[in-house]
Steps between C-alpha positions, in 0.01 A plus 500: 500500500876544469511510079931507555639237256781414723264400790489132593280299347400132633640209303280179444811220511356176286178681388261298242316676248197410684582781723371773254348291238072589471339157534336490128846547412675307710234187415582522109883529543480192696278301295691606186862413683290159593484399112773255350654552215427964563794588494592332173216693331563813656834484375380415132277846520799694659702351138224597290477872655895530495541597855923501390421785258315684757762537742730534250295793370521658874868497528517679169259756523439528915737571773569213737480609867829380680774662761559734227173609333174604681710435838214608693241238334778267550506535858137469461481197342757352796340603783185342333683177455665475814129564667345247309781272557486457119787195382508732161564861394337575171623686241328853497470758224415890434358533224446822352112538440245822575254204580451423878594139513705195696481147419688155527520308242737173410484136628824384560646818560200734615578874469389793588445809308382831635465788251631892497102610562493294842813573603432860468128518668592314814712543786750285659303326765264435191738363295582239772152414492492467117813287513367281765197468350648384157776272703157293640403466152878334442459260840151398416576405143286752376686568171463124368121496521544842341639328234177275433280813490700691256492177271158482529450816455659484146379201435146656536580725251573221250198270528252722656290550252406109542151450630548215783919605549488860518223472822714219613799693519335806601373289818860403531650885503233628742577196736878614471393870497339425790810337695640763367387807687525267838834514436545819460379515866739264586790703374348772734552325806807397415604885436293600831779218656797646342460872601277443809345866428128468506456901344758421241327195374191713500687762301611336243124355365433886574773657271392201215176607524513878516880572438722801601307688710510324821469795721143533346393162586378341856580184583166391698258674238702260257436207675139636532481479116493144527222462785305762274577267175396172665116588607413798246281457258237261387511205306597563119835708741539115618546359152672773389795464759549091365505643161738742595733275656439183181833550361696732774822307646544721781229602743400861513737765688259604754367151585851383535596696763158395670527132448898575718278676717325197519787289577635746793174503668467121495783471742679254225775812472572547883558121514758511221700766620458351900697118300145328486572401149484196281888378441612341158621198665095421558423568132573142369185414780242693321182320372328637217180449682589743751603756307157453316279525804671801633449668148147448516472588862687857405231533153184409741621740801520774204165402339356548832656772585397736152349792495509439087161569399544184294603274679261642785212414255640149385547416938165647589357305194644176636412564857150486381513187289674351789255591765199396234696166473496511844154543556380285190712219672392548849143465359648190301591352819190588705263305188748188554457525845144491473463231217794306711232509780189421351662195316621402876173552650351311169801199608376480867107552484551866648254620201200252582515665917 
């Protein structure tokens, strides 16, 4: 695959969200943007976490990418805009940190900030997956929802030691946890969009995972990680993976590059780039009950599809109880039959012949 960053790349003119959005995630942005009166609260949580000293702390302390500073991660950031058609450029700032890291945070002005650690372990067709992936955060609205968790989050910290509200709100965070991590795989096929380089996306979960030394590392084997994590083990492995995960807001390296995998091999990424897309003037059409049943189609296809010792157990387990349900009601039916017969027979006489 030609990796040159001054290739062409296709554009997506009037592109929705939808587009790149995973369906778990896609289902609770649009229930949540369904809500009167959201926005007003959202807004009250962005007040109470000071959102205006944040950025403010950025310009003093980061370097904001324009024309002048970081050209080449501004020219990133454009031809990521102009691909995803985005109205909107957001802000973007380095900020100088050893720590591997991008995010977007904000929620009238979303911004970007990557840090010295990931600017220094990837390359530049990486980058432009990075940036993608955190300007699909930005489109989606990722950074307001954000927002709740990180309230919650603190606010767990205050009244958690309560009985009945800290399990409350710890059923709250895992449920935005949760949403979390599908978002993160959202943000990855909006990056996979942006740079159109299947090995570079591939790369980067590579170089998060293991760092540096890319030369030492094979991309298939990686990918192989994630077949080998899925249906090793036994049970107790099964649990231990969803305890692993509780309080994680981003999905594992390896299995992220295996869930875009996914997405590739689904054909859903070939339609994209060939204009089958979803396009935003269709967005205001969306029911919520859509969105809902193709979430649950995506969770059963995956349920059935495990090779997680866990959930292998918990399907098997109610394959059984459905087929004894079966057969207990087939037998059910046959004893009504019968009784239904003999009190017709009784009816007519037939019993006295």
């Amino acid at each position: 695959m030609n990796n040159s960053p001054d290739r062409i790349r296709t554009r997506f003119p009037d592109i929705s969200t939808r587009a790149w959005e995973h369906p778990a995630d896609r289902t609770a942005l649009v229930t949540l943007r369904s809500l009167g009166g959201f926005d007003t609260v959202l807004r009250t949580l962005s007040g109470l976490l000071q959102e205006r000293q944040h950025r403010l702390l950025y310009l003093a302390t980061a370097v904001r990418v324009d024309e002048r500073q970081f050209r080449s991660l501004h020219q990133l950031r454009q031809d990521c805009v102009e691909i995803l058609d985005a109205a909107t450029v957001p802000e973007m700032f380095v900020l100088q940190d050893p720590a591997v890291n991008a995010f977007t945070i904000g929620m009238d002005r979303p911004f970007i900030v990557l840090t010295t650690g990931l600017i220094d372990l990837m390359d530049t067709e990486e980058l432009r997956f990075v940036i993608g992936h955190e300007l699909g955060h930005a489109l989606s609205g990722h950074a307001v929802y954000r927002t709740m968790l990180l309230h919650l989050l603190r606010l767990s910290d205050t009244i958690g030691w309560l009985p009945v509200g800290g399990w409350a709100l710890r059923a709250i965070v895992a449920a935005l946890m949760e949403w979390s991590r599908k978002s993160e795989l959202s943000g990855d096929r909006a990056g996979l969009l942006c740079g159109q380089d299947v090995e570079a996306s591939v790369r980067v979960h590579m170089k998060t995972a293991g760092g540096t030394w890319i030369k030492e590392m094979d991309h298939g084997a990686f990918l192989m990680q994630a077949d080998d994590y899925e249906r090793s083990g036994d049970l107790r492995d099964g649990v231990l993976k969803l305890l692993n995960l509780e309080l994680a807001s981003h999905p594992f390296a390896v299995l992220r590059a295996a869930e875009l995998r996914g997405w590739i091999q689904s054909g859903e990424y070939g339609r994209v780039l060939g204009g089958d897309y979803p396009r935003r003037d269709q967005d205001r059409n969306i029911r919520i009950g859509e969105e809902v049943k193709e979430a649950a189609r995506t969770y059963r296809q995956n349920f059935d599809q495990s090779e997680d010792p866990l959930i292998k157990t918990v399907r098997n387990l109610g394959h059984d109880v459905g087929s004894a349900v079966g057969t207990v009601g087939h037998e059910v039916g046959d004893a009504v039959s019968k009784i239904g017969k003999r009190f017709n027979d009784w009816r007519t006489g037939g019993d006295e012949k």
